[in-house]
Each structure stands twice: as structure tokens, then as C-alpha cells.
N, C-alpha and C positions, 0 to 999 in steps of 0.2 A: 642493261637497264636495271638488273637486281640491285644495284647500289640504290637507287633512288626508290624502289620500291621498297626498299628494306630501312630508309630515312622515314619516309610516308607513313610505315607502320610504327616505328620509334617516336616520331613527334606524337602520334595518335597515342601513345602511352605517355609519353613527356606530358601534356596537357592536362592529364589528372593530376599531375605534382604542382603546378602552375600557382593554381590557386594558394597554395599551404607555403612558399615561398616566399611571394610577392608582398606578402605583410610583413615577413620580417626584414625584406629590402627598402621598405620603406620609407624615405626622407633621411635617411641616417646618411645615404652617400651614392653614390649615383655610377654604376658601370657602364659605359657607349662602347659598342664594336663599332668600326670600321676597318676600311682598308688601305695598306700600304699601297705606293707608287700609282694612290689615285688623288690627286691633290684640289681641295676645294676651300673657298675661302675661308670657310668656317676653322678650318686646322689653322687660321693665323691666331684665333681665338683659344684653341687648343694651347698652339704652341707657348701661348703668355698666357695661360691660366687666367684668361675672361670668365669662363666657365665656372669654375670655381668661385670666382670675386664675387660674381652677380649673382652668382647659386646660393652661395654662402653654404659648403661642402665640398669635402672630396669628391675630383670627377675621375675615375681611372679610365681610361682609353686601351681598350684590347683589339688588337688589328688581328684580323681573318683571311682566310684566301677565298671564300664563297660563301655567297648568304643561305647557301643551305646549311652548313654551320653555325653561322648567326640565329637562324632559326631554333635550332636545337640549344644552340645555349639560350637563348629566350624562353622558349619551353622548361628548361631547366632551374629558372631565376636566376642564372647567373649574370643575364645581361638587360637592361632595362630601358635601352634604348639600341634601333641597329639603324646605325644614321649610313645612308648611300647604299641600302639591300637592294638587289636585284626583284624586280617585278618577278619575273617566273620563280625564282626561290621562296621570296613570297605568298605566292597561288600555291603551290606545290605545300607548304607547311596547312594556310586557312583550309584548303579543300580536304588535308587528314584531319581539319579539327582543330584545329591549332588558332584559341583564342586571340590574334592578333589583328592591327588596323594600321593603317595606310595615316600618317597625318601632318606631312607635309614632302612635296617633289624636293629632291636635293639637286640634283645633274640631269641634265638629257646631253646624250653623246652617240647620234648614230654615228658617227664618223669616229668615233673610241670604243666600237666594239665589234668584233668580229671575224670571221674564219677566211685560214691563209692558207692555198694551196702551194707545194713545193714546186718554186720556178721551173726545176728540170723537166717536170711533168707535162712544163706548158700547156696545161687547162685553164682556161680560163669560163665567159660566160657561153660562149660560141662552142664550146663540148665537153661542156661540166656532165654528163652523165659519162665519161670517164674515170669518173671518180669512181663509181661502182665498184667493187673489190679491194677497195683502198682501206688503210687505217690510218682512223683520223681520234684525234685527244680533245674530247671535250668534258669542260665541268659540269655534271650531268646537274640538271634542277637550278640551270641558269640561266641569264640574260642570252648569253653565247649558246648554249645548249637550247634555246627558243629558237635565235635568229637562223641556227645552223637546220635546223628542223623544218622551217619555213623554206630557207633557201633549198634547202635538198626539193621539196616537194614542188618547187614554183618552178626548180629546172626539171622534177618526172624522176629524177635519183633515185633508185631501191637503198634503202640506208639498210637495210636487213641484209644487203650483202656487204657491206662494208665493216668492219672491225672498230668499233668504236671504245676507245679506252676513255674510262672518267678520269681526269688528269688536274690540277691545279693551272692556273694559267702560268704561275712563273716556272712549274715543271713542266709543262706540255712545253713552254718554249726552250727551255734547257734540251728536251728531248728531242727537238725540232732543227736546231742548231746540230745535231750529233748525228742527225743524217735519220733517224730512228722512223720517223710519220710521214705520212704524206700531205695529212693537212692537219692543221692545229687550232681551236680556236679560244678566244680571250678577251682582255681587253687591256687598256692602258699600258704600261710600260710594257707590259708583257707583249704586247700587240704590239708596240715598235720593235719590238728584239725578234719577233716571228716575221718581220715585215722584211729584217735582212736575208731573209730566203726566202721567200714568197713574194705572191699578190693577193688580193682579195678578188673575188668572182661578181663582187657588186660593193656600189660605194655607199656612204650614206644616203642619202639622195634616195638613190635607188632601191633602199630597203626600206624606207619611208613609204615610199609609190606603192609596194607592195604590201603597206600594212603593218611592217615589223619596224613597230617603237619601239626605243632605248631610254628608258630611263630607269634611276632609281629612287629610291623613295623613303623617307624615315620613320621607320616602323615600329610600334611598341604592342607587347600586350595589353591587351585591353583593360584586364583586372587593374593593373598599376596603374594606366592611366587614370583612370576614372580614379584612384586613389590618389593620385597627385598628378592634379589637372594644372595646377598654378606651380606647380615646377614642373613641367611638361611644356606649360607655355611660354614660360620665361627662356628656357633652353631651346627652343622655338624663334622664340625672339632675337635672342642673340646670333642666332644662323642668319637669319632674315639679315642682320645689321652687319654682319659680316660681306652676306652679297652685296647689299646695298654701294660698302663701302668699295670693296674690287669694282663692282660695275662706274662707278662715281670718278674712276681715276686711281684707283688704288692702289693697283695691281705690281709697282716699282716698289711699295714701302712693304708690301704683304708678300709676295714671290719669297723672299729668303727664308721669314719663318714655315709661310705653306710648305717647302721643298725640305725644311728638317724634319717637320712631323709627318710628311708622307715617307721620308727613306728617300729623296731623290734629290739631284744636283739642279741647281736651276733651269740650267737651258731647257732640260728633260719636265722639268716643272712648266715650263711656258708654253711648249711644243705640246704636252698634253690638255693645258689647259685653254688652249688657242680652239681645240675641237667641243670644248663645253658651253652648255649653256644652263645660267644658274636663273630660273622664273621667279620673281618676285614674288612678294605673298600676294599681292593683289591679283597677280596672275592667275596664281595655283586658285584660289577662290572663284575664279572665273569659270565659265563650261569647257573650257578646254581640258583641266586637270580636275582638281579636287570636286567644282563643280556639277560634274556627272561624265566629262568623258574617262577618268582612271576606274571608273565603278564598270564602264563599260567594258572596257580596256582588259581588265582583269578576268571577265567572264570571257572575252574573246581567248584569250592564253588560256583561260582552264578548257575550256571548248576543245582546245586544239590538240592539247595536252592527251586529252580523252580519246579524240580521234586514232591521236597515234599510238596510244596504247602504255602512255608514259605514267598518266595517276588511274584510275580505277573510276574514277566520279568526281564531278563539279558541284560544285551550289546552283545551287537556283538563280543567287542573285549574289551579287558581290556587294551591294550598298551598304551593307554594316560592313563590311570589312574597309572601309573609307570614313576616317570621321574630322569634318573640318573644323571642328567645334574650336580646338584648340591654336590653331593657326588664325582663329578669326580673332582669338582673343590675347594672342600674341601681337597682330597688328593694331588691337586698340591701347595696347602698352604705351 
């Protein structure tokens, strides 16, 4: 856990630079992180330079292996938008300090995230505290690194005796494949390439039951937003119209560019994208997400986080770290 505790304390230094940055990034050109081999409608937009047209700007696109990184380069002003950041990489950066907000849901994917125990071991739910003693790769201060935390504690698992390595998901599953771990945990492609040795100990369904929501969410620091609120919105909008159009029939004309700008071959495009679901803006406005249950949501994960001894301290309240301002005004475009 020193890896994430020693990110916690680094964002919490990165934030004083924030501010002296963020002016000079300003309207001149636009950096979004994402990730490889996670394919969402909006990369069909990516991949034909929508983004740009309607921007009227250069938009560079830097792909990440975890939103704990996303975070630090945000902290850094290198990045100005982290479209598809993991919920827990997210709490983990706000609760060191880390002037960022939540302002609009990209993906919900229980069933595209999660940790894979090695077939030979045959453990499954029925005597998952076998896992005790084991070494298992996760990306610590993630989506995966939440679910896997919850799932230990819901089966009574001592994770303090197991060997837990911080690992990237497309490296834990390379390492997972070579005989190396005994469980590994991830998401999207990576998660089908861990899946050809393993199973999961609970399916989506079933981590849902339990409380542990998957989604992620497009994130910005706040300073910049609030300095370009109407290119904020507009790049907003275009996501929105993106879903729109996959949801509407789309998904044969948009599959070949979405699978070039994720890194993936089609079938691998559809078979992951078969387990998403992308909520409309009207949605995310609703009490479900933006509304007031992701304010809730986020304090639930810092809570948890605290519990186990993963960050030091929570907020109070997560409601400014959520701001719907600009998706509301993305939908009135």
C-alpha cells in the first residue's frame, strides 16, 4: 500500500502547482487522457477529429493504464480533461486535496471489471478464504483495487496476509498468463486475457447486490473548468451525441473507428462493449447519478477507503466534488 500512499502525498503537493498552470492551458488547446482497449462511443468522435471541428482546436488524446495517473497529470496541468477515470482513483486524488469534480458518468461496467482467481486453485465463492496467503496484482487506487477490497471483506479474507503487488492491468495479465499470480485483477481487455486462466468469484449482478458500483466518470479540475465552462460544455456535448448515436442504431457505422482509437480489432470492440452501458445526460441529471446518488457514492468509497487503512482521511461531504452545472448545459445546446 506505500505506492498509493506515497501518490496521496504527491497529488497533495501537485495541487499547489495547479492553479499557476491552468491559465496558461487555457483555450489555446485541449489535452483528454484516456484509455486503451476501453472502447466508448465517443472515440468514433476522437477518431474523425469531431472534437476538434466543433472545438475549433487542437484536441491531443494521451492514453493511461490507471486513473491514478490521470490524476497526477491533472494535478500537474498536463491534462485538462480525464474522460472514463475510475471512481476510486478519483476519491483517492479529492480526499489528498486534489482540486477536481466529477461532470459527467462516461461507462458503467460491472460486468468489465474485476478480479480473477487461477483455475488450478479452484476457488471459487464456496472457499474464497483460500485465497489467504496468496499473491494477487492489483492497480492499487482503483476501480479494481475497490471491488477487490470489498470482495475480500464480504468473503472475511485477511488481505494482510496475502501479497498484494500494484501491477497495471495489461501487466498483471501478461503476468498472470506466465504462471506468476494467483489472482489478478482489471478490467476490459485485460480482463478477457486474465479470464483465459481464471474465473471471477462473483459476477456483475452480484457485486452490484453488494454495493460495489463500477463506473467511471469525466473529470476535470475545477480551476479550469470554471475558466472554460463553454468549452467544457461543448466537449460534453459532443460525448452526449456520440452516445446518443451508438444507442440509436449506430453501433455497425461507429465499431471500426471506436476499435482503431481504442488499440483493438473489432470482434474484441463489441464483446467489450456488449458489457457497457453508456446513461444519457438526462439520465446522469436524474438522482441516480449526478443528481445526488454519485455525491453519495463517493463518500461511501472514501469511508471505505479509511476503514481499510488505504487513504488517511475522507471529506466531510463529496457534493462539490460533483458539479452538474455543465452537462446541464450541454443538454440545453
Amino acid at each position: 500500500m506505500n505506492t498509493l500512499k506515497t501518490l496521496v502525498a504527491g497529488l497533495a503537493a501537485g495541487t499547489a502547482m495547479l492553479a499557476i498552470s491552468t491559465a496558461a492551458n487555457a483555450a489555446e488547446e485541449l489535452t483528454v487522457a484516456y484509455f486503451l482497449e476501453w472502447p466508448t462511443p465517443n472515440q468514433f468522435a476522437q477518431a474523425n477529429e469531431i472534437y476538434e471541428k466543433e472545438l475549433g482546436m487542437t484536441v491531443n488524446w494521451v492514453s493511461f493504464d490507471a486513473g491514478t495517473a490521470m490524476s497526477a497529470a491533472m494535478a500537474s496541468g498536463d491534462v485538462q480533461i480525464s474522460f472514463s477515470q475510475g471512481i476510486p482513483p478519483f476519491v483517492v486524488a479529492a480526499s489528498a486535496g486534489q482540486d477536481l469534480q466529477v461532470v459527467d458518468v462516461a461507462v458503467s461496467y460491472s460486468e468489465n471489471d474485476n478480479c480473477v482467481a487461477r483455475s488450478s486453485l479452484e476457488i471459487t465463492k464456496a472457499n474464497a478464504k483460500e485465497l489467504e496467503g496468496k499473491e494477487v496484482a492489483v492497480p492499487i487506487g482503483t476501480a479494481a483495487h475497490y471491488g477487490f477490497l470489498k470482495q475480500m471483506d464480504h468473503f472475511g479474507v485477511d488481505t494482510s496476509t496475502m501479497k498484494i503487488v500494484d501491477m497495471a492491468p495489461p501487466d498483471g495479465a501478461a503476468a498472470f498468463a506466465n504462471g506468476n499470480l494467483d489472482m489478478v485483477c482489471g478490467w476490459g481487455g485485460s480482463l478477457r486475457r486474465m479470464l483465459e486462466h481464471g474465473n471471477v468469484l462473483l459476477t456483475g449482478a452480484e457485486k452490484e447486490a453488494l454495493g460495489i458500483q463500477v463506473f467511471d466518470a469525466t473529470t476535470v479540475p475545477t480551476q479550469w473548468a470554471k475558466e472554460n465552462a463553454d468549452l467544457l460544455a461543448k466537449f460534453l456535448k459532443i460525448t452526449a451525441d456520440m452516445n446518443a448515436k451508438f444507442a440509436a442504431g449506430g453501433a455497425d457505422e461507429m465499431t471500426p473507428a471506436i476499435a482503431k482509437a481504442a488499440g483493438m480489432d473489432a470482434e474484441a470492440t463489441v464483446a467489450t462493449m456488449a458489457g457497457f452501458a453508456f446513461p444519457s445526460a438526462a439520465e446522469q441529471l436524474g438522482p441516480k447519478w449526478l443528481g445526488g446518488g454519485t455525491q453519495t457514492f463517493l463518500k461511501e468509497v472514501a469511508d471505505f477507503f479509511v476503514a481499510q487503512g488505504t487513504i488517511p482521511a475522507a471529506r466531510d461531504s463529496y457534493e462539490g466534488a460533483v458539479d452538474a452545472s455543465y452537462l446541464k448545459a450541454a443538454s440545453e445546446m
